[in-house]
C-alpha positions in Angstrom: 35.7 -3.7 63.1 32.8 -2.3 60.7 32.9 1.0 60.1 29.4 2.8 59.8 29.0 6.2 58.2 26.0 8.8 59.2 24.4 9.1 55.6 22.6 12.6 55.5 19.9 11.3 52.4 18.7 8.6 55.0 19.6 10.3 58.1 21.1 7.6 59.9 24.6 5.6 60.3 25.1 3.2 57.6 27.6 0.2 57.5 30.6 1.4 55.0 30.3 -0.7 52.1 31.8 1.3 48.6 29.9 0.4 45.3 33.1 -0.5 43.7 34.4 -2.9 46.6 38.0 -1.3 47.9 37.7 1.2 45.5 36.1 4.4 46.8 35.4 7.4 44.9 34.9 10.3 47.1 34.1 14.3 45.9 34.2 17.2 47.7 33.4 20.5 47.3 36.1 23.0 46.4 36.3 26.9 46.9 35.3 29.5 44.6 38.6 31.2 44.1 37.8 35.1 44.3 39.4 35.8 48.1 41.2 34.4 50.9 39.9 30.9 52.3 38.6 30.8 55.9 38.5 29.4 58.9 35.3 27.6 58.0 37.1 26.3 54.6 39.7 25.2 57.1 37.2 23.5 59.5 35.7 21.4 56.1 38.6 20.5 54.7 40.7 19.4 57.5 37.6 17.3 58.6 37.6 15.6 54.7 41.5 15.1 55.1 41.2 12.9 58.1 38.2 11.2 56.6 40.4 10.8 53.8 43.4 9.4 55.3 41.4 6.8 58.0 39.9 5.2 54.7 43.6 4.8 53.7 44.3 3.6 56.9 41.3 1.3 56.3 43.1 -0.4 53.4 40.4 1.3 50.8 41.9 2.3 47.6 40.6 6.2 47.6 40.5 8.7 45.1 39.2 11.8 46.0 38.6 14.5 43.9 37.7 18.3 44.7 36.6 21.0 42.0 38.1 24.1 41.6 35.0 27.0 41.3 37.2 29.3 39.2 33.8 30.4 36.6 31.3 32.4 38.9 29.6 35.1 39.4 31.9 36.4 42.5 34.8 35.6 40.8 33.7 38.3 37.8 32.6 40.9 39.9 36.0 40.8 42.0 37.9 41.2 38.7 35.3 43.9 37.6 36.0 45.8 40.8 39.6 45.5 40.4 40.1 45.8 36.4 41.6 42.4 36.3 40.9 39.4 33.9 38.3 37.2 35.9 40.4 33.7 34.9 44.1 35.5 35.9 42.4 36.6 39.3 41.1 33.1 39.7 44.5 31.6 39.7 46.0 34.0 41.7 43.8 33.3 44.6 44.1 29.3 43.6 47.5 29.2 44.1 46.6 30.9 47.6 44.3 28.3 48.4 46.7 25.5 47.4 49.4 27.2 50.0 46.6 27.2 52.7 46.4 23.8 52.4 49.8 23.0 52.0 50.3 25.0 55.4 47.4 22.9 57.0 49.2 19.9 56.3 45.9 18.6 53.7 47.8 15.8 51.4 45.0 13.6 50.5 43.3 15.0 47.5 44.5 13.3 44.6 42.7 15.7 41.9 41.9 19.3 41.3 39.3 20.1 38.9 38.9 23.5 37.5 35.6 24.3 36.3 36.7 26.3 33.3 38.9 22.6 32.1 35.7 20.9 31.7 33.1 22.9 29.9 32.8 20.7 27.0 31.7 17.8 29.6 29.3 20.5 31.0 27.9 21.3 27.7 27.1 17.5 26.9 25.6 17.2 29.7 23.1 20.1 29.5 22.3 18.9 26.1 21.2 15.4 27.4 18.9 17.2 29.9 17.5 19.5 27.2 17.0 16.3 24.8 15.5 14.5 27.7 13.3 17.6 28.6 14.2 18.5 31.9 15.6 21.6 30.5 14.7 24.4 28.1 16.2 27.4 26.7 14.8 31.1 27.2 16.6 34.2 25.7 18.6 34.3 29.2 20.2 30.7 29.0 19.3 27.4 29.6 17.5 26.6 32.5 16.8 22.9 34.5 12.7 22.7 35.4 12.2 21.4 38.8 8.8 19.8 38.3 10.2 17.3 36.0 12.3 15.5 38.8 10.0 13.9 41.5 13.0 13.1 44.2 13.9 17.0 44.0 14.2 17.8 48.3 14.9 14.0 49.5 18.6 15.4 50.7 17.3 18.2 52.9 14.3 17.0 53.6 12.1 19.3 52.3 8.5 18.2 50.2 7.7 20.4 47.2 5.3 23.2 48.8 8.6 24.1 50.9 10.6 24.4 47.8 8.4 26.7 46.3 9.3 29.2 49.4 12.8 29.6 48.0 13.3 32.1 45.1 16.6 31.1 43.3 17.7 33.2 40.5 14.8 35.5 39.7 14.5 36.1 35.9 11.1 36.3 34.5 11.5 33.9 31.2 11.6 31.1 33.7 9.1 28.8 33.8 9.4 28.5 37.9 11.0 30.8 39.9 13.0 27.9 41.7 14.4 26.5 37.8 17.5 26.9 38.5 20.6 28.1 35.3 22.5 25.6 33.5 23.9 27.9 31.3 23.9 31.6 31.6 24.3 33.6 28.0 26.4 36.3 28.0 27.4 39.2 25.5 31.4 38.9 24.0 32.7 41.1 26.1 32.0 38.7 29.3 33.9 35.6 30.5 32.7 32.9 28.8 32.5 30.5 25.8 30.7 29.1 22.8 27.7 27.0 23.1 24.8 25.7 21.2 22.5 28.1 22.9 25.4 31.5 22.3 28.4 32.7 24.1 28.1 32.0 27.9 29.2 30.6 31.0 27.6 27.5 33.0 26.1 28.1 36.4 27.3 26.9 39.5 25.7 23.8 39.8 26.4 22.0 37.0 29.9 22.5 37.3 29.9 19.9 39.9 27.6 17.4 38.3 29.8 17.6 35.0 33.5 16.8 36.5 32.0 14.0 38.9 30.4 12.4 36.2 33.7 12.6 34.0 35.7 10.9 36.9 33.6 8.5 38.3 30.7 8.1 36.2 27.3 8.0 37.1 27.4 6.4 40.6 29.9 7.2 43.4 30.6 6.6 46.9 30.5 9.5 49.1 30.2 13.6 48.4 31.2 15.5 50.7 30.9 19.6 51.9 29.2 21.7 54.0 26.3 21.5 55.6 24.8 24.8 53.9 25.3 23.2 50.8 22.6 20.5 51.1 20.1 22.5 49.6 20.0 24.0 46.9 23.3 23.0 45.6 23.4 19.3 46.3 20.3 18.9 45.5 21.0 20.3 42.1 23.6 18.0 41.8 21.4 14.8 42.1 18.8 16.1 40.0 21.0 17.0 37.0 22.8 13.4 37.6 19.9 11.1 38.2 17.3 12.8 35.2 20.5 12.5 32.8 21.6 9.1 33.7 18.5 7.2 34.7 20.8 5.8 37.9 20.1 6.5 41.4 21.6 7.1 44.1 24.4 9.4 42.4 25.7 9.1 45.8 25.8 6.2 47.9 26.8 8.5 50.9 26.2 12.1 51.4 28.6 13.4 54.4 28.4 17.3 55.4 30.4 19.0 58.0 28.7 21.3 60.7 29.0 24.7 60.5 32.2 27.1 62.3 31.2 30.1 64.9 33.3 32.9 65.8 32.3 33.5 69.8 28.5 32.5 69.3 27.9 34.2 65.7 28.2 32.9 62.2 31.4 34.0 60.5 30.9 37.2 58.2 32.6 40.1 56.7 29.7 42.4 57.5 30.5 41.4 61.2 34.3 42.0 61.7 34.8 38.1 62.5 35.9 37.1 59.6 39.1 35.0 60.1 41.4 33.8 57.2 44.2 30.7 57.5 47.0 33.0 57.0 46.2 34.8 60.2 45.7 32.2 62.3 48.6 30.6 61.1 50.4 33.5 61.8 50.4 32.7 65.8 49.3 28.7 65.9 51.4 26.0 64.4 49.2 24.0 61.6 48.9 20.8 64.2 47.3 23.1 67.0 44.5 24.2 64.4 43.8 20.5 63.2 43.5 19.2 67.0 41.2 21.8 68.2 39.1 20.9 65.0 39.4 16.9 65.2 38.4 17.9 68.6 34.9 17.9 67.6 32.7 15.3 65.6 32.6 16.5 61.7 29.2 17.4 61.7 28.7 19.6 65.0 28.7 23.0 65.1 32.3 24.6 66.3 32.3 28.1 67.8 36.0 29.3 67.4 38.1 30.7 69.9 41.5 32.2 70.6 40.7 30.6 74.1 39.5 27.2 72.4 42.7 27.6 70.5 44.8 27.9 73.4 43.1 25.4 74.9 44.0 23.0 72.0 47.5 23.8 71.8 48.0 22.9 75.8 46.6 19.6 75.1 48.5 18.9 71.8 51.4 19.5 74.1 50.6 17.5 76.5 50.5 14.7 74.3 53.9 15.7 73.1 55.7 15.7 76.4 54.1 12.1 77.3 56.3 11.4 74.3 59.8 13.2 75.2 59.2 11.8 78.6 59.2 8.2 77.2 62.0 9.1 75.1 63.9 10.1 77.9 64.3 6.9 79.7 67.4 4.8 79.1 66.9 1.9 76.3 67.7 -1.5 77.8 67.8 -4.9 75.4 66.2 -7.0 78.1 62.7 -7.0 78.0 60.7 -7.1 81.7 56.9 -7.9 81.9 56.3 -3.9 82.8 57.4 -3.5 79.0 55.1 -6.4 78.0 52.3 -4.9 80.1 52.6 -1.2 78.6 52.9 -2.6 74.9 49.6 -4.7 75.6 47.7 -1.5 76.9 49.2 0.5 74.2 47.3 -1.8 71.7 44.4 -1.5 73.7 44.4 1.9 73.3 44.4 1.5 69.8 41.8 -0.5 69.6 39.7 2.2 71.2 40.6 4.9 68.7 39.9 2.5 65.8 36.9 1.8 67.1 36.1 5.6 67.9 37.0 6.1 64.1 34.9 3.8 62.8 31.8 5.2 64.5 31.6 7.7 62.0 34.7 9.2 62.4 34.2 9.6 65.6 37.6 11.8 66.3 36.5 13.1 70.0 36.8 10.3 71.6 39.7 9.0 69.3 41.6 11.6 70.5 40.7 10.6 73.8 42.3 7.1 72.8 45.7 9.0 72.5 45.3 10.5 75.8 44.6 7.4 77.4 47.9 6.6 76.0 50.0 9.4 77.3 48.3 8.3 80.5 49.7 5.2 80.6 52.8 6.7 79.0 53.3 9.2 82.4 52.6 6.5 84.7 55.0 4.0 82.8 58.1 7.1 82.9 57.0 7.4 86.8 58.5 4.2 88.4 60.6 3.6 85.4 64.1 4.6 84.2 64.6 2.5 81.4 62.9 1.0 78.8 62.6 -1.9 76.7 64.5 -1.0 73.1 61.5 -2.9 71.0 58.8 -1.6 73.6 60.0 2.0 73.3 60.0 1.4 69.1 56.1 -0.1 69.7 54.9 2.8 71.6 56.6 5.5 69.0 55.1 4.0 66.1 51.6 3.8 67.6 51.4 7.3 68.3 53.0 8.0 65.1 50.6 5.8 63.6 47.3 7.1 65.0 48.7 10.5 65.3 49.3 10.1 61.7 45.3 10.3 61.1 45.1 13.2 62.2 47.8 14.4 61.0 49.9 15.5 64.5 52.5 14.0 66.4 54.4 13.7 63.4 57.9 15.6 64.2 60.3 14.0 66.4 60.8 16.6 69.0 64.8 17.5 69.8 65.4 16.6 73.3 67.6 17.8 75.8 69.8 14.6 77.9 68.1 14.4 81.3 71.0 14.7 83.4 71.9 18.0 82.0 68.0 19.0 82.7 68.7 17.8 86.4 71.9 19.5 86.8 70.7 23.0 85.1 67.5 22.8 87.2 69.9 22.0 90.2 71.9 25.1 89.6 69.2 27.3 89.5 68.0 26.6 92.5 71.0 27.2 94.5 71.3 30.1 92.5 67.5 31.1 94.0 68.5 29.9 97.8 71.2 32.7 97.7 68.4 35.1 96.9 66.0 34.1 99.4 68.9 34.0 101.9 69.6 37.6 101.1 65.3 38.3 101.5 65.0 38.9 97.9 61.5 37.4 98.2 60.8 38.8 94.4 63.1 37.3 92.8 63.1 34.0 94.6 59.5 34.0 93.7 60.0 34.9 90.0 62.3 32.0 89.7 59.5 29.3 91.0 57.1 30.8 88.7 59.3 30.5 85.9 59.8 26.8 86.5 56.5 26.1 87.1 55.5 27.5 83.6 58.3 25.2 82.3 56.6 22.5 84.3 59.2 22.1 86.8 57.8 22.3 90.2 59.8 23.3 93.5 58.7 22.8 97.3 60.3 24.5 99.7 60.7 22.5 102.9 62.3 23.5 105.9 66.1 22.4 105.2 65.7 21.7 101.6 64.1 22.5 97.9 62.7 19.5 96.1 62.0 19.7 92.8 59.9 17.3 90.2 58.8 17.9 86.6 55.0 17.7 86.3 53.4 13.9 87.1 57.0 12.7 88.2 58.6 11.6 91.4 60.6 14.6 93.6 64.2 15.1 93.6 66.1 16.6 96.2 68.3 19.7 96.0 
């Protein structure tokens, strides 16, 4: 199967082909360490993390890379308002950010790089475009002039008349209002270092341009961040890149996530819904917040939830007790052509999600893959008490496999010998006839409820209780 990547310079799905052959080089945009991360950092960097791992899957050789934004603006006015050292605060709130992703289960970057380790590669660089004359020096620092690059709005789409709308930076020893800093000069007793142009501190942009182009060099596969970004940082990015190397594309695939909601309305401080990792983690287990985002394709919009959230974690179960359920059936060596038959749909299930997968990472409906196989999973446990030994191996791994993506379904869940299940369920429900015998109604009627939550279903007949657990044959009591 080919897999085919939706390319936001071309606006269309592209077949995957990586300018190195299984090589890929892939960047993403980091945080800029001065508070918590988010829910929408989580959204971004959960979605990179399974694009990340299906390439692996894939067979590509990958190394991604994500920068660190530890020199900004934020970052200084933080420390300013706190009396702390800009640098010490941004390390404090990178380890934080490296614990959030730890939680989140995010294991595929293979480099961090902090802005403040590569200013000497930032400084060449804004030397080469001063030298080449796409960018000049004023009193204020050294800025990049947007008339000299033709290609400037190809990534979002936007022809030079609509550029001049946005005002980026005012300073009046610009030569356009939209120029946009390379450097920034600053007195001693701000962050920052020497330079040929003074003590200062590079802008945002370049940062990005500079530790890419020290990696990978001047060409790379696929950037990635969100959507927001497009314009104007990542089209910074490919300006400074393409004017200072002469070689275009800089990126061979530009892939942006959608934007995360809180109940209809863009996440903010100034609106009370803004929602960090650590307090969502607080109440959901790391696997429940990666299915309700893989839950949507990368590049929609998600409006968060605790509703959505609950949501998610009901299905995530469900796929969990189609596995205990398989795992409860007896192991037998012989192998009947039932086992043969669930293996073969098992594959074909795979098949599906790979295929999902590969249309653009297409994790909707390759989640809907794994359900397909917890389907066939229920229906197998249904007439079945035993299993194949091989078969029941097969059927693990898959799940383990494909769950593996995504980065659920990982832990072998603990379960409980399904005689004692029958025999505990069996004693409380004589314990329960004695309390409907005695009109205890309340009680009787707790008890059911209980069960049912449990997934344990009781039918009261005329002379007798059956009981089943959910999408299995009854048992009498």
């Amino acid at each position: 199967m080919v897999l085919r990547v939706y390319n936001t310079l071309s606006r269309r799905k592209e077949v995957f082909n990586p300018i190195h052959g299984n090589r890929v080089y892939m960047f993403v945009c980091g945080p800029t360490t001065y508070d918590l991360s988010h829910l929408g950092h989580a959204r971004t960097y959960v979605a990179y993390d399974i694009i990340a791992r299906y390439l692996r899957y894939k067979g590509y050789s990958l190394f991604y890379v994500m920068n660190i934004t530890d020199v900004d603006d934020k970052i200084i006015k933080r420390a300013e308002s706190l009396g702390r050292d800009p640098l010490e605060l941004a390390r404090e709130y990178e380890r934080y950010f490296y614990e959030d992703m730890a939680a989140l289960g995010i294991e595929s970057v293979n480099l961090f790089a902090r802005a403040s380790e590569h200013i000497p590669e930032i400084i060449d660089l804004v030397k080469v475009l001063i030298e080449k004359g796409y960018a000049y020096e004023t009193e204020t620092g050294v800025y990049y002039d947007i008339t000299k690059f033709e290609d400037l709005g190809a990534l979002s789409h936007q022809n030079p008349e609509e550029l001049k709308k946005h005002r980026i930076e005012p300073d009046p020893t610009k030569r356009n209002p939209q120029d946009f800093a390379l450097w920034k000069k600053r007195g001693p007793e701000e962050l920052g270092w020497d330079s040929p142009w003074g003590r200062g501190r590079p802008g945002w942009h370049i940062e990005d341009t500079a530790i890419t182009m020290c990696y990978f060099g001047p060409q790379y596969d696929i950037h990635g961040g969100a959507i927001e970004l497009i314009f104007p940082h990542h089209e910074a990015e490919i300006a400074q890149a393409e004017a200072a190397t002469g070689r275009k594309p800089l990126v061979k695939y530009w892939v942006h996530t959608g934007v995360l909601k809180v109940e209809g309305k863009k996440m903010s401080k100034s609106l009370g819904n803004f929602v960090t990792i650590r307090e969502v983690l607080k109440k959901y287990e790391p696997e429940v917040l990666r299915f309700f985002f893989a839950s949507s394709h990368y590049r929609s919009t998600i409006d968060f939830s605790e509703k959505k959230l609950e949501q998610a974690k009901r299905s995530l179960q469900t796929l969990r007790n189609a596995l205990n359920s398989i795992r409860s059936l007896r192991p037998k060596p012989e192998l009947e052509e039932d086992d043969r038959e669930l293996e073969e749909k098992m594959l074909r299930c795979r098949e599906n999600f790979i295929k999902a997968m590969d249309d653009d990472f297409n994790s909707p409906y390759a989640l809907k893959a794994l359900f397909e196989m917890a389907n066939e999973v229920n229906r197998f446990v249904e007439s079945h008490e035993t299993i194949n030994r091989e078969t029941l191996k097969k059927v693990l791994e898959i799940f383990r496999e494909l769950g593996g993506i995504f980065n659920i379904l990982q832990k072998e869940e603990k379960t409980v010998d399904s005689k004692i299940v029958s025999d505990l369920v069996e004693l409380i429900i004589e314990l329960r006839q004695k309390f409907r015998k005695a009109k205890d109604w309340q009680t009787s009627d707790m008890i059911r409820a209980r069960l049912k939550s449990l997934g344990i279903i009781l039918e009261d007949k005329a002379d007798r209780t059956t009981w089943r657990i959910e999408s299995q044959s009854k048992k009498e009591s």
